[in-house]
Backbone as JSON, one array per atom type, in Angstrom:
{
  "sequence": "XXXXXXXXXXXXXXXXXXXXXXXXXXXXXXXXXXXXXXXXXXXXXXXXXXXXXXXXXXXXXXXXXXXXXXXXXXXXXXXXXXXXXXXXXXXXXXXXXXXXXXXXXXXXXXXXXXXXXXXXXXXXXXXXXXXXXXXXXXXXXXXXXXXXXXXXXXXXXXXXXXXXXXXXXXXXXXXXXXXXXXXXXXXXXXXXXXXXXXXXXXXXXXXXXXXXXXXXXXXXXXXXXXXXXXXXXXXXXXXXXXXXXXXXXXXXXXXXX",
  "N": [[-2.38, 1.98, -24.8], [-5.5, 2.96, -23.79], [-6.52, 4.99, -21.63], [-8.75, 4.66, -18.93], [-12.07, 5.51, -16.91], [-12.08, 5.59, -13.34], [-13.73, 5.25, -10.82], [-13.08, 7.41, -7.96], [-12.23, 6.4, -4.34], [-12.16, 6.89, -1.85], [-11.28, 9.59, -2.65], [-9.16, 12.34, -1.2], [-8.66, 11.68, 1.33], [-6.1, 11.15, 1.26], [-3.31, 13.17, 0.76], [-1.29, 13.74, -1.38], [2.01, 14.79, -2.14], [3.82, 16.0, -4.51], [6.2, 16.68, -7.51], [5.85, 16.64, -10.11], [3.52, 15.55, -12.36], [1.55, 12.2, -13.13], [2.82, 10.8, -15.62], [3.64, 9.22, -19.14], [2.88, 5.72, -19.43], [1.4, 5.78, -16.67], [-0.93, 7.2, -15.91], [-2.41, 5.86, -17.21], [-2.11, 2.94, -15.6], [-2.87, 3.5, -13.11], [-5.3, 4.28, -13.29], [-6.15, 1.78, -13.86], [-5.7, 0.02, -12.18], [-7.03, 1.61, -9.75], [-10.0, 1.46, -10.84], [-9.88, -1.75, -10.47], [-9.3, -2.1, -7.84], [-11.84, -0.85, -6.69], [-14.0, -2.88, -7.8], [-13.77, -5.22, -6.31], [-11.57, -6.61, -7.06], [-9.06, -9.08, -5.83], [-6.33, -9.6, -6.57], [-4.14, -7.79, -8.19], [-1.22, -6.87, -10.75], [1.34, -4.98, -10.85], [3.53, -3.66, -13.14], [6.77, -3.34, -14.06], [10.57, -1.9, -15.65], [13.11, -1.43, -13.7], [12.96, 1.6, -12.21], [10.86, 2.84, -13.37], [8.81, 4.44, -12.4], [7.02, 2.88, -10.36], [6.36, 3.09, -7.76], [5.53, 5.56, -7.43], [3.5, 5.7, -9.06], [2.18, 3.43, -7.55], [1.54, 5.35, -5.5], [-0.15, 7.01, -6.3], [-2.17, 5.83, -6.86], [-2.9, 5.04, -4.18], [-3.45, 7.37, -2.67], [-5.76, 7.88, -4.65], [-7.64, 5.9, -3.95], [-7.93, 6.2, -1.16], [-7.91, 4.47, 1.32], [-6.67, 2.95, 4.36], [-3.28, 1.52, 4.01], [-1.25, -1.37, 3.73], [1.84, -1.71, 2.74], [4.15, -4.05, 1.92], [7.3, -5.52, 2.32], [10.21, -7.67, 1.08], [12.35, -7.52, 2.75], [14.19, -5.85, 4.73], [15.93, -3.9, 4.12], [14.92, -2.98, 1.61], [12.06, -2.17, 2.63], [13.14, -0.03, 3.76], [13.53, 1.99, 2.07], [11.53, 2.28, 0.64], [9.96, 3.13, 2.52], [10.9, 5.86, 2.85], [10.32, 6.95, 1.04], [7.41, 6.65, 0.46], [7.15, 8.78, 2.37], [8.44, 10.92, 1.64], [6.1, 11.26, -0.33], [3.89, 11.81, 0.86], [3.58, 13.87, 3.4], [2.01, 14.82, 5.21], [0.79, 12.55, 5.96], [-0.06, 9.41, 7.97], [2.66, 8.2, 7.32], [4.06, 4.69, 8.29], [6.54, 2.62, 9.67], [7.23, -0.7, 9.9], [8.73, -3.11, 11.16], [11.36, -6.51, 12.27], [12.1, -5.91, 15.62], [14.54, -6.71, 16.39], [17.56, -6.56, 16.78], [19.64, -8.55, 17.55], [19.51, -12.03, 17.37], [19.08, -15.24, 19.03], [17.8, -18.21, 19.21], [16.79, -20.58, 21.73], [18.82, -23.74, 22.45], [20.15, -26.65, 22.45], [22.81, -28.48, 22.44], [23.46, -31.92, 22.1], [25.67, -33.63, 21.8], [27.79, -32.42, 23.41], [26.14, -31.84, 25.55], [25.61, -29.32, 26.08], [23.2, -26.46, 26.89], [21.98, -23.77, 25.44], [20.83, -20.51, 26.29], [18.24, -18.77, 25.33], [18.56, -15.87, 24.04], [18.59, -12.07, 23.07], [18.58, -8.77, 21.57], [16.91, -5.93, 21.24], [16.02, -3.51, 18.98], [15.52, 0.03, 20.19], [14.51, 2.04, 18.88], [13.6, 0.95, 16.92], [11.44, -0.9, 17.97], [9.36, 1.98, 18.73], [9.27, 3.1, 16.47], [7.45, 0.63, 15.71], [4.95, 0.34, 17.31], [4.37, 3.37, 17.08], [2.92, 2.31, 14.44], [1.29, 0.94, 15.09], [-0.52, 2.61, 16.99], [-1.17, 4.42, 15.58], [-3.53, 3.06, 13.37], [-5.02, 2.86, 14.5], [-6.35, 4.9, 15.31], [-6.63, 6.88, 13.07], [-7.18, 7.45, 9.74], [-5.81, 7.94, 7.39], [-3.69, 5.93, 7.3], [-0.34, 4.68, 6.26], [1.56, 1.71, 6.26], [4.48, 0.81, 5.78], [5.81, -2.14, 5.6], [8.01, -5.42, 6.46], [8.41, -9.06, 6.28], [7.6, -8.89, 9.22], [5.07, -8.13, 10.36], [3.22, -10.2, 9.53], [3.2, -11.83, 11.78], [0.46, -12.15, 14.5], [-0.67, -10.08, 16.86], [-2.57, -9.81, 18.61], [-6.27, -9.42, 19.53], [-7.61, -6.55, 17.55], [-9.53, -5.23, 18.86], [-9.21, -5.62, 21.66], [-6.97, -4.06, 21.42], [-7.94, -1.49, 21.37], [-9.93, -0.9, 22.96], [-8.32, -0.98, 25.33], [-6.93, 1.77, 25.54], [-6.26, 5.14, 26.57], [-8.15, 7.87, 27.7], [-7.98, 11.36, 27.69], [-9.06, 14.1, 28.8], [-9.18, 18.12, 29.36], [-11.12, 19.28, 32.37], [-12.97, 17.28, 33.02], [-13.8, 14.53, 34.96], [-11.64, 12.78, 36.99], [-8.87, 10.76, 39.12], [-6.09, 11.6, 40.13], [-5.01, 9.35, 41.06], [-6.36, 7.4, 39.45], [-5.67, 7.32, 36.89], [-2.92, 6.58, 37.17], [-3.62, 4.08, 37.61], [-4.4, 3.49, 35.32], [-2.56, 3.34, 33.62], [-0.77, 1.88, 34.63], [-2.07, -0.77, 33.74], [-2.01, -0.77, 31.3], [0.66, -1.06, 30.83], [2.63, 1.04, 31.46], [5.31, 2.08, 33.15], [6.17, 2.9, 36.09], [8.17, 5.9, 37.27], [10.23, 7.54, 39.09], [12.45, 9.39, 39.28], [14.65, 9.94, 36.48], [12.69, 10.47, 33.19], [11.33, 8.26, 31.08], [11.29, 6.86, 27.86], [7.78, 4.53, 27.75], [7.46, 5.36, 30.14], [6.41, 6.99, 33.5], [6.13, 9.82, 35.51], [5.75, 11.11, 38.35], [4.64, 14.29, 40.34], [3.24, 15.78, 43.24], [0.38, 16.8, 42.34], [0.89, 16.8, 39.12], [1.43, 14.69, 36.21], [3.99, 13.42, 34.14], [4.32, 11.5, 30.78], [5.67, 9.85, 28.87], [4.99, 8.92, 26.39], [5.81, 5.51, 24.61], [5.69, 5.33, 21.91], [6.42, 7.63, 20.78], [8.1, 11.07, 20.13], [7.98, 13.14, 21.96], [6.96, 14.13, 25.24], [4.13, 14.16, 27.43], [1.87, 16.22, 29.66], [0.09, 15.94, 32.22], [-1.6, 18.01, 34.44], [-3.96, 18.14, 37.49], [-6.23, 19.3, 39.73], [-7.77, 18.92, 42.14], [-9.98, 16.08, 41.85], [-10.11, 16.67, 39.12], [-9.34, 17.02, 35.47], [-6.83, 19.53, 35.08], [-5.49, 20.58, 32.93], [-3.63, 20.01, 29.99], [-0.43, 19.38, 28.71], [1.94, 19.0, 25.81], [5.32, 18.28, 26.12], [8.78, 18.44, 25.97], [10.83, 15.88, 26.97], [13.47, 15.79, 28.24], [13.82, 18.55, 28.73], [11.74, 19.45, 29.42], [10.35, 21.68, 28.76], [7.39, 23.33, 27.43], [5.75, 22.27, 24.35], [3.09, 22.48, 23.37], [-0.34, 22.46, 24.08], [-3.59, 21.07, 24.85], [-6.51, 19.88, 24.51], [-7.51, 17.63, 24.97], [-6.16, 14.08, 24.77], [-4.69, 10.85, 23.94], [-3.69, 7.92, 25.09], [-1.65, 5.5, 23.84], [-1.51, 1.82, 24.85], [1.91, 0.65, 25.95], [2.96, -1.84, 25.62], [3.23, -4.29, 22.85], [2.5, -6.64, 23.98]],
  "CA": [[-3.53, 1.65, -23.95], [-6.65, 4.19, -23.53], [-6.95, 5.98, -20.25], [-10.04, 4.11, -18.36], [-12.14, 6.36, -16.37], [-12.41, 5.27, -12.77], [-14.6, 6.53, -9.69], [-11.99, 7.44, -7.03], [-13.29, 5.68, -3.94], [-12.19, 7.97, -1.09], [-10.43, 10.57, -2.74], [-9.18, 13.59, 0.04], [-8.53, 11.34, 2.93], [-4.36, 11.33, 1.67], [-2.5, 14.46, 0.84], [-0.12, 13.22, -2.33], [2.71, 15.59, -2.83], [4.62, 15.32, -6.26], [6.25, 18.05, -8.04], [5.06, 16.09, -11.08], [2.25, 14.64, -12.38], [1.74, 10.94, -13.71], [3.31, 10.62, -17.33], [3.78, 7.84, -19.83], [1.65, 4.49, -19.19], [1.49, 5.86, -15.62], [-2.24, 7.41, -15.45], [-3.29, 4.38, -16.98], [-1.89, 1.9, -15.03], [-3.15, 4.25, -12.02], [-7.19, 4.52, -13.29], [-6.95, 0.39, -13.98], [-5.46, -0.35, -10.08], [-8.08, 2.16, -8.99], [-10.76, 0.35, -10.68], [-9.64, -3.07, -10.12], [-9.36, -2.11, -6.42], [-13.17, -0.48, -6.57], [-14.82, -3.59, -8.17], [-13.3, -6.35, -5.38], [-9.97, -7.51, -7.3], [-8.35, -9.54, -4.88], [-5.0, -9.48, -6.7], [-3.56, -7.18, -9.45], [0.07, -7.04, -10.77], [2.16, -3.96, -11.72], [4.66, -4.48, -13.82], [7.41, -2.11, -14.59], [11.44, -1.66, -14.83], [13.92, -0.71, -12.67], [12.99, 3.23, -12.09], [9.74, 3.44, -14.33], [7.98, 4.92, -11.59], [6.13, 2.26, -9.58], [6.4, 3.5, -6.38], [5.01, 6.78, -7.7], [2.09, 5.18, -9.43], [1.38, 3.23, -6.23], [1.22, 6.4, -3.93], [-0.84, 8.09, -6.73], [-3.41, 4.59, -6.05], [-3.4, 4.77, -2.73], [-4.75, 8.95, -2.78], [-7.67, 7.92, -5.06], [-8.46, 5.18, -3.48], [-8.14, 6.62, 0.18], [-7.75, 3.18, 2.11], [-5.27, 2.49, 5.15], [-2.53, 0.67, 3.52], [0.28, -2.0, 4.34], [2.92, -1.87, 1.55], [4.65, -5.13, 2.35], [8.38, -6.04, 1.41], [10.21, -8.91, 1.45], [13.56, -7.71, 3.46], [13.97, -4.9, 5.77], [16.44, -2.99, 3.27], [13.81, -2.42, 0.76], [11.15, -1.23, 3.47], [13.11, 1.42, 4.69], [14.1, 2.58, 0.99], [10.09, 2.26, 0.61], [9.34, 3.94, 3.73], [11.19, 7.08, 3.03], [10.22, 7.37, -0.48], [6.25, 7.39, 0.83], [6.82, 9.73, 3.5], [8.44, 11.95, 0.95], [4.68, 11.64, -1.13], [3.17, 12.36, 2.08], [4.1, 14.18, 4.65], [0.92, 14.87, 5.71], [-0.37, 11.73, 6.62], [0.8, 8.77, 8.81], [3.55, 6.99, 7.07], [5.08, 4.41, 9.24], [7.22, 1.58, 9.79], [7.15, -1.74, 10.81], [9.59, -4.38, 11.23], [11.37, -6.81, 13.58], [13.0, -4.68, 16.16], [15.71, -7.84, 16.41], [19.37, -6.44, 15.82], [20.49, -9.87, 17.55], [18.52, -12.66, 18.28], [19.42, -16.95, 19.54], [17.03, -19.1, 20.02], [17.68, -21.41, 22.92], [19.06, -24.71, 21.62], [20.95, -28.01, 22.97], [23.7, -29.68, 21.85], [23.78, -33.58, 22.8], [27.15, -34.13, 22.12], [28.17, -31.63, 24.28], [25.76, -31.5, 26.78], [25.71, -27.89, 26.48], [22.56, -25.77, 26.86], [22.32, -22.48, 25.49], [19.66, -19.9, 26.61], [17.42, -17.33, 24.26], [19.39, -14.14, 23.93], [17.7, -10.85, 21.86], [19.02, -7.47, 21.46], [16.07, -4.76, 20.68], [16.3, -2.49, 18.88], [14.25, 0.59, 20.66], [13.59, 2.92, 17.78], [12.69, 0.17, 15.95], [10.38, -0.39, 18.83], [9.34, 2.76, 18.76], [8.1, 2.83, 15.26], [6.18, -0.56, 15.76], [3.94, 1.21, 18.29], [3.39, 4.36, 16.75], [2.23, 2.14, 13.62], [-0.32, 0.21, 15.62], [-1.45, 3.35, 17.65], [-1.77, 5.28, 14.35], [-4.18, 2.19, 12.42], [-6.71, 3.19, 15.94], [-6.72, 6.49, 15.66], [-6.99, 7.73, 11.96], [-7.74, 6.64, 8.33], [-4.4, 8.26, 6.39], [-2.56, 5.39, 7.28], [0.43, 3.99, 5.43], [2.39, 1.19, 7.02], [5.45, -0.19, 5.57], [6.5, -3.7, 6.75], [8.35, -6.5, 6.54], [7.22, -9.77, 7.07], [7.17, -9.39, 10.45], [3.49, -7.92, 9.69], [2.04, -11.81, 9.7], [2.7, -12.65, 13.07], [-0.25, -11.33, 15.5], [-0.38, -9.35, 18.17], [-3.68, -9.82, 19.57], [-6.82, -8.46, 19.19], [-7.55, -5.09, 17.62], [-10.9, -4.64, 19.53], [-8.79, -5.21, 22.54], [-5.9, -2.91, 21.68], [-8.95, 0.05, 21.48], [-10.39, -0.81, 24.11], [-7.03, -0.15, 26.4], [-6.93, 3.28, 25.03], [-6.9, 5.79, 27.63], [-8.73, 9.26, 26.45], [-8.07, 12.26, 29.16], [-9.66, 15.62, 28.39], [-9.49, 18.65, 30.38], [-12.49, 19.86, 32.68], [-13.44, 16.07, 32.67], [-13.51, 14.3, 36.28], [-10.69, 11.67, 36.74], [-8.36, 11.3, 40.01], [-5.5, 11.22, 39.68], [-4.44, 7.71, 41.38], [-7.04, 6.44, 38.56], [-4.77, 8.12, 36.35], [-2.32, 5.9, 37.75], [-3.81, 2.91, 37.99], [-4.7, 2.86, 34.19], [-1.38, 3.95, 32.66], [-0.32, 0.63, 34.87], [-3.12, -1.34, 33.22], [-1.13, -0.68, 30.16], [2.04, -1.37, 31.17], [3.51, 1.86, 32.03], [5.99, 1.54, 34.18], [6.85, 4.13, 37.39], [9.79, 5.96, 37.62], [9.69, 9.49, 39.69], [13.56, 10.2, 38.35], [14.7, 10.14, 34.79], [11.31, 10.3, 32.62], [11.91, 7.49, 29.79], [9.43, 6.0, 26.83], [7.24, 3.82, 28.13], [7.43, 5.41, 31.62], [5.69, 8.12, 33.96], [6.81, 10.54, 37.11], [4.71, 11.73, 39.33], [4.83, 14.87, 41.0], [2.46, 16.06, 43.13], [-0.85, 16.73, 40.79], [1.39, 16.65, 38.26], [2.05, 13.46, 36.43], [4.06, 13.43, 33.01], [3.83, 10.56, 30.53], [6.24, 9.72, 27.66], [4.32, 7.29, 25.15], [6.63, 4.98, 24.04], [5.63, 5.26, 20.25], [6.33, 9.69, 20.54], [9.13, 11.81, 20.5], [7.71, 14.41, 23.34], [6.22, 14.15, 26.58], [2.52, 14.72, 28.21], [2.42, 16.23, 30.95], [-0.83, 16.12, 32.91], [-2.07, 18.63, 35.67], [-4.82, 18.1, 38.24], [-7.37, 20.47, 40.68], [-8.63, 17.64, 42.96], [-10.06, 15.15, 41.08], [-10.52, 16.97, 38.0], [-8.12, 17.57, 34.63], [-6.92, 20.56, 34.49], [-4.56, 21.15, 31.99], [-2.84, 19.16, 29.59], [0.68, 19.8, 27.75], [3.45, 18.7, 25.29], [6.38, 18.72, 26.45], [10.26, 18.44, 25.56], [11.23, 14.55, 27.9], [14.21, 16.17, 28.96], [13.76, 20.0, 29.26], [10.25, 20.15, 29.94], [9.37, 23.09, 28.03], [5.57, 23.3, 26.94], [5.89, 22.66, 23.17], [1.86, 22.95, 22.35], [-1.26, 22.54, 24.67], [-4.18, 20.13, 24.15], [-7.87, 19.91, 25.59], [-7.63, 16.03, 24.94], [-5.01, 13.91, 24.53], [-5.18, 9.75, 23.99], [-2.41, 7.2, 25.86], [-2.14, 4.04, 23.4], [-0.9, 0.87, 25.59], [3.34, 0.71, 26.24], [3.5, -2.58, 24.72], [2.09, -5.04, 22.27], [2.0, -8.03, 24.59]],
  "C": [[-4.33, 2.93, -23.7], [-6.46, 4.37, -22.44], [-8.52, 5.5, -19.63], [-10.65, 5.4, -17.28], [-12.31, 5.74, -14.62], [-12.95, 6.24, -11.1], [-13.08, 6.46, -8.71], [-12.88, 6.96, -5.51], [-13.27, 6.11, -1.96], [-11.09, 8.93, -1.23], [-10.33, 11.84, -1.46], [-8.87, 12.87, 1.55], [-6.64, 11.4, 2.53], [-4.2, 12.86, 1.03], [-1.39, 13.86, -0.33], [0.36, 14.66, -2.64], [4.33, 15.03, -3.96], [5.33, 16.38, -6.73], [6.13, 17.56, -9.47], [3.94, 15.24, -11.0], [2.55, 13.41, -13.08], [2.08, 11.26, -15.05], [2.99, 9.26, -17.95], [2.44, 7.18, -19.61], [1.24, 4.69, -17.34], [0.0, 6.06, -15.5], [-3.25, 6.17, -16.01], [-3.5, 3.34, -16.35], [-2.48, 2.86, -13.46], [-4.85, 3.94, -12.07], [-7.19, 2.82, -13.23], [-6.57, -0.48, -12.2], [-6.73, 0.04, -9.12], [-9.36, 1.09, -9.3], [-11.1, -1.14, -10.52], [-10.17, -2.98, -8.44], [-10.74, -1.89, -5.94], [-13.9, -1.86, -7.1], [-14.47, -4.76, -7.33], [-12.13, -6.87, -5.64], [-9.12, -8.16, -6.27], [-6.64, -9.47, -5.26], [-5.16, -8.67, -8.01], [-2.05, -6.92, -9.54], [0.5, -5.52, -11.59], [3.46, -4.21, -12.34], [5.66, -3.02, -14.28], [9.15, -2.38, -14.63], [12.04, -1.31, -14.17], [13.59, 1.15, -13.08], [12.45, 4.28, -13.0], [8.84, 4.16, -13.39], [6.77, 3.89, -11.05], [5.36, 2.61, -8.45], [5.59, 5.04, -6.24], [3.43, 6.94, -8.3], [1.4, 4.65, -8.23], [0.65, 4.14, -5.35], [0.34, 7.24, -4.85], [-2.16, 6.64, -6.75], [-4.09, 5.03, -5.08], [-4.29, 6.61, -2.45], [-5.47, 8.59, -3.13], [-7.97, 6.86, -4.16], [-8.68, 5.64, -1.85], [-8.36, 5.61, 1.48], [-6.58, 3.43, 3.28], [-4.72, 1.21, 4.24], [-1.27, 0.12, 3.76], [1.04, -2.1, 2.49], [3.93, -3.12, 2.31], [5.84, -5.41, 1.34], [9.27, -7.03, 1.91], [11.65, -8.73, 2.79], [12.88, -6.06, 4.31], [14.69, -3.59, 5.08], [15.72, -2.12, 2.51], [12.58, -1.66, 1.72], [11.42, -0.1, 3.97], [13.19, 2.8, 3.53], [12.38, 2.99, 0.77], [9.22, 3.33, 1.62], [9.75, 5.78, 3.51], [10.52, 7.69, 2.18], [8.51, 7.92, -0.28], [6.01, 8.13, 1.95], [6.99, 11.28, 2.81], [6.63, 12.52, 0.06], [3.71, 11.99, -0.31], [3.18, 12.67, 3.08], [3.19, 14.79, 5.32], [-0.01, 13.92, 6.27], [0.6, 11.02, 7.53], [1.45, 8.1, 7.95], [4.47, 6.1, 8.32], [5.43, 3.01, 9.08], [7.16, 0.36, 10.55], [7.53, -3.11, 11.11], [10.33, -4.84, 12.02], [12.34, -6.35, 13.98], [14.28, -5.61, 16.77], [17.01, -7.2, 16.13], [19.98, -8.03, 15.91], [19.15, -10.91, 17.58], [19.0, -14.61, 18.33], [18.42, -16.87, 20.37], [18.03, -19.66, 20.88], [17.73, -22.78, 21.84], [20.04, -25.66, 22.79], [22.01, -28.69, 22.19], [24.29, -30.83, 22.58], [25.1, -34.02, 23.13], [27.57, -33.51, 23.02], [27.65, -31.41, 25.9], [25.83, -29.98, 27.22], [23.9, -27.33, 26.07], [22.8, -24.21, 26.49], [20.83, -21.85, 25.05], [19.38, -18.61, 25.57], [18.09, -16.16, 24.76], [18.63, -13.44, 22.78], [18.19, -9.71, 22.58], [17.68, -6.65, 21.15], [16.45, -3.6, 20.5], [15.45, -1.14, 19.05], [14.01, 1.2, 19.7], [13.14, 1.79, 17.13], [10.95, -0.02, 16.96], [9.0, 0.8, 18.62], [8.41, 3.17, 17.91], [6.91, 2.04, 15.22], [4.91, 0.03, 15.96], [3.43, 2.3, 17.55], [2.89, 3.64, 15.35], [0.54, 1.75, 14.21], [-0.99, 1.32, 16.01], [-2.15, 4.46, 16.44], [-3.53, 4.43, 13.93], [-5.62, 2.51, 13.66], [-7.11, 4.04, 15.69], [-7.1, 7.29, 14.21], [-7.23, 6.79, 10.83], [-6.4, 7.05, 7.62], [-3.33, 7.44, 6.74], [-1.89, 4.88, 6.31], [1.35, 3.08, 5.77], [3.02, 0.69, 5.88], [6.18, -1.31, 6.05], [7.11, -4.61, 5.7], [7.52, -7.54, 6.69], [6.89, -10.28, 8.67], [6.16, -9.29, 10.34], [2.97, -8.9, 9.91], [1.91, -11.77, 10.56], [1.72, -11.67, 14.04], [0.12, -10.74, 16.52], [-1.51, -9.0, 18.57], [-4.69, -9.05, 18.56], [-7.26, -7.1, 18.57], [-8.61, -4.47, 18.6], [-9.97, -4.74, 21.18], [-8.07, -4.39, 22.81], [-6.92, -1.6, 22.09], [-9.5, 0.18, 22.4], [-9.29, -0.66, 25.75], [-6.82, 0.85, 26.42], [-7.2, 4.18, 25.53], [-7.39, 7.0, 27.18], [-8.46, 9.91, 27.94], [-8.7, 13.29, 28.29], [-9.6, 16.63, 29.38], [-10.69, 19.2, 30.96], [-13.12, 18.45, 32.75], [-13.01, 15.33, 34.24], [-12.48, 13.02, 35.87], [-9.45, 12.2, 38.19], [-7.42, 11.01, 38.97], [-5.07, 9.47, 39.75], [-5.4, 6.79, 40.71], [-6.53, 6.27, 37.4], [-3.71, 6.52, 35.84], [-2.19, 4.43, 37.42], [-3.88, 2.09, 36.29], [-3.41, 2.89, 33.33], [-0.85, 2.42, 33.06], [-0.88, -0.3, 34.15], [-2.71, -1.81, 31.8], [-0.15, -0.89, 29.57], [2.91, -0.28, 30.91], [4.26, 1.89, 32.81], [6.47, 3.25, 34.96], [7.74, 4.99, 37.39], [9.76, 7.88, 37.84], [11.5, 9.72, 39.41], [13.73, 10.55, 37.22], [13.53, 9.91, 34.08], [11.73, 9.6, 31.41], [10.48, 7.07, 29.09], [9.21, 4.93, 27.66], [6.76, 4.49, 29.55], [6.1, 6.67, 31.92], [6.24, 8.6, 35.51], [6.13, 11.44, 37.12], [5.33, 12.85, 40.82], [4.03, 16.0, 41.6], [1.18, 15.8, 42.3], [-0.37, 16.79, 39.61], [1.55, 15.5, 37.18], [2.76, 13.83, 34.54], [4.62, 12.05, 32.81], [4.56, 10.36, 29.44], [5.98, 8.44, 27.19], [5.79, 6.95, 24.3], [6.84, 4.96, 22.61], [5.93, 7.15, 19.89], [7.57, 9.81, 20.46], [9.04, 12.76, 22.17], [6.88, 13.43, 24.32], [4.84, 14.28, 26.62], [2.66, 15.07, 29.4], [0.78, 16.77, 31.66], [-1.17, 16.96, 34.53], [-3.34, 18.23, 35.97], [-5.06, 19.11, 38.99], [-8.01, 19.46, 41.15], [-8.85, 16.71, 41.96], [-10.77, 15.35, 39.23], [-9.15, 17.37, 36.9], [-8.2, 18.66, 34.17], [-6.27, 21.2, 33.58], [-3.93, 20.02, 31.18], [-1.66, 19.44, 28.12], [1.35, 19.54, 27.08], [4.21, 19.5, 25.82], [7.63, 18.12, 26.0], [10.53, 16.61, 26.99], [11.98, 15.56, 28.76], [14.08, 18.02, 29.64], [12.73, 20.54, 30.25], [9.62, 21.04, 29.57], [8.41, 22.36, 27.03], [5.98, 23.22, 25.26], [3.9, 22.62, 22.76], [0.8, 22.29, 23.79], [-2.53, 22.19, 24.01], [-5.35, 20.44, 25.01], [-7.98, 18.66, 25.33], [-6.58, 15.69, 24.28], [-5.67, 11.9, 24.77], [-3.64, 8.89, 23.97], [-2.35, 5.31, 25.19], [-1.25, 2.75, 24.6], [0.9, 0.76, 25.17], [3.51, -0.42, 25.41], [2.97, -3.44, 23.48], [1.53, -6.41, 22.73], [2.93, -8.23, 26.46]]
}
């Protein structure tokens, strides 16, 4: 097969690292995806066997073409095998994960003969959690996305124009009380808690308030000067030490519903 030439259609928005380049039927099957994908193709099929480099052709796609992209698989095994593999080709952008955070889960159900009722039970699993969130808050905030999912992926979760519009933005030098602070992190479904600082939560001390987004690893930790922001930090949850210092910082909503 010839080598087609195709326009790349936002090359530079991913970061593909390889320590090779495409071989074989690979840059072909790469330029005819690209231009399939540039002229409207609604479907195209790759075809390959076991450990011809698919997965390597894909992630050399998704660079030229420069799209946010869901890679969709059918189990949860394969997504994570999927997930690692494009985090390895890019560790520069957002790769992330997204499937159902279920370890257990019973419906509720009846049995007649018995006369027995039995009530909806679910286990969550929080990192899975965890991930969910930082996929959604990523798909707001930048263009280098890469989500890997399951099919949980179909079922909705509202709005996107409403998720963005929950989206709290602080900046420092920027007026804001705090108890507005407050009021919006609630708004969000942050939840209180002036002891142990957990995801999802916030503790307030003084003008102080720090803020662990449920989709992060680290902390925020917001200072005030009356009703103005004056500082704003990463921080360690538990230690508290400053790991990097921000002049804006953006608080996506705690849950998805």
């Amino acid at each position: 097969m010839s080598r087609r030439s195709s326009p790349a259609l936002n090359a530079g928005v991913f970061e593909l690292v390889a320590p090779y380049p495409p071989a074989g039927d690979q840059p072909a099957a790469i330029d005819a995806l690209v231009q399939g994908i540039g002229e409207g193709a609604k479907s195209q099929v790759l075809m390959g066997v076991t450990g011809s480099g698919k997965t390597f052709t894909m992630a050399n796609t998704i660079a030229q073409v420069g799209r946010p992209t869901l890679v969709l698989s059918h189990n949860k095994t394969l997504a994570a095998q999927l997930y690692a593999e494009f985090r390895d080709f890019f560790p520069h952008n957002a790769v992330h994960y997204f499937v159902s955070y279920y370890d257990y889960y019973q419906p509720e159900a009846y049995i007649p003969q018995r006369d027995i009722y039995i009530e909806k039970d679910a286990a969550i699993n929080k990192e899975i959690d965890r991930l969910r969130l930082a996929a959604t808050s990523a798909l707001v905030s930048r263009r280098d996305v890469i989500v890997v999912a399951s099919v949980s992926c179909i079922y909705g979760l509202g709005s996107p124009e409403d998720y963005r519009a929950m989206v709290i933005r602080i900046a420092t030098g920027v007026p804001l009380s705090r108890d507005d602070l407050l009021a919006q992190l609630v708004a969000v479904q942050y939840e209180r808690s002036d002891m142990a600082l957990e995801r999802g939560r916030f503790r307030v001390r003084g003008d102080t308030i720090d803020i662990w987004p449920p989709y992060d690893e680290l902390a925020t930790r917001i200072e005030f000067w009356g009703d103005t922001v004056e500082s704003i930090a990463v921080t360690h949850p538990t230690s508290g030490e400053v790991a990097a210092r921000k002049d804006e910082t953006y608080f996506y909503p705690a849950k998805h519903f």
